[in-house]
C-alpha positions, -999 to 999 in steps of 0.1 A, spaced: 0 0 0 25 24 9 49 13 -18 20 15 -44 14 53 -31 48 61 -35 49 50 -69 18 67 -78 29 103 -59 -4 105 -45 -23 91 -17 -58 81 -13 -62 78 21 -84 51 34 -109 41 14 -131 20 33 -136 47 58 -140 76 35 -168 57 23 -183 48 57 -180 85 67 -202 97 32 -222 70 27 -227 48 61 -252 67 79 -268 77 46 -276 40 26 -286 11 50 -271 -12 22 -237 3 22 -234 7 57 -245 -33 60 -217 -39 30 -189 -17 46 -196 -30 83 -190 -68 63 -158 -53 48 -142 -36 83 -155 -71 98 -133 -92 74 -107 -74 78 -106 -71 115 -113 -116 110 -84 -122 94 -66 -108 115 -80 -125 147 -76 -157 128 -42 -146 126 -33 -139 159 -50 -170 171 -27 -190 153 -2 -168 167 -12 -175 202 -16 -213 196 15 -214 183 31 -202 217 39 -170 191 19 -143 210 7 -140 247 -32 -145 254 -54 -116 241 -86 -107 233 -76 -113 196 -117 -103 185 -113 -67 203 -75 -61 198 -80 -72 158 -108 -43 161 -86 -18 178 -59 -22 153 -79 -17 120 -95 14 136 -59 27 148 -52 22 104 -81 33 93 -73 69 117 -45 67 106 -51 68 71 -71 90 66 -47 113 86 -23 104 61 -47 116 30 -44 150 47 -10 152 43 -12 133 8 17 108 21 17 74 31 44 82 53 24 90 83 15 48 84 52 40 81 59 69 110 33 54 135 30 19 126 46 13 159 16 22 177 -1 -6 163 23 -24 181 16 -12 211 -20 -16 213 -16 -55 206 10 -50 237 -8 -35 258 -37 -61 250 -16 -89 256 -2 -72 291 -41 -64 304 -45 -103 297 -18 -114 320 
């Protein structure tokens, strides 16, 4: 994504939520479609972490809510980014990502 950006000199920010902020509260449809597209998103990464966490990989979390957490950090993120037409905001504070799942996995314990 951010590669792709680059490449492109431009930066269209994040497009799932700039069409949940237009359209979501507006078209019962989209908003149904949209909540199915954040959900998927947020699912594979549970899935993800579960393995993770099966694994021994990753410490116990709430991988449901924290998977959650993290595509709404992005999708802030994102769109913070459009305002400044660079995808260099999500390389800058991709760390806090990090953190959240950290901080998920220490209010476990």
């Amino acid at each position: 994504m951010v590669r792709a950006a680059r490449a492109a000199d431009s930066w269209m920010g994040a497009p799932l939520g700039n069409l949940a902020l237009e359209l979501g509260s507006q078209d019962p449809v989209m908003r149904q479609k949209l909540h199915a597209m954040f959900t998927a998103w947020a699912c594979g990464i549970e899935r993800g972490w579960r393995e993770a966490m099966a694994s021994g990989a990753l410490p116990t979390l709430d991988p449901g809510t924290t998977a959650q957490t993290v595509v709404a950090y992005f999708e802030g993120v994102m769109m913070w980014a459009k305002t400044q037409n660079t995808p260099e905001l999500i390389t800058r504070l991709a760390h806090g990502a990090v953190a959240l799942v950290e901080a998920a996995a220490g209010a476990a314990l």
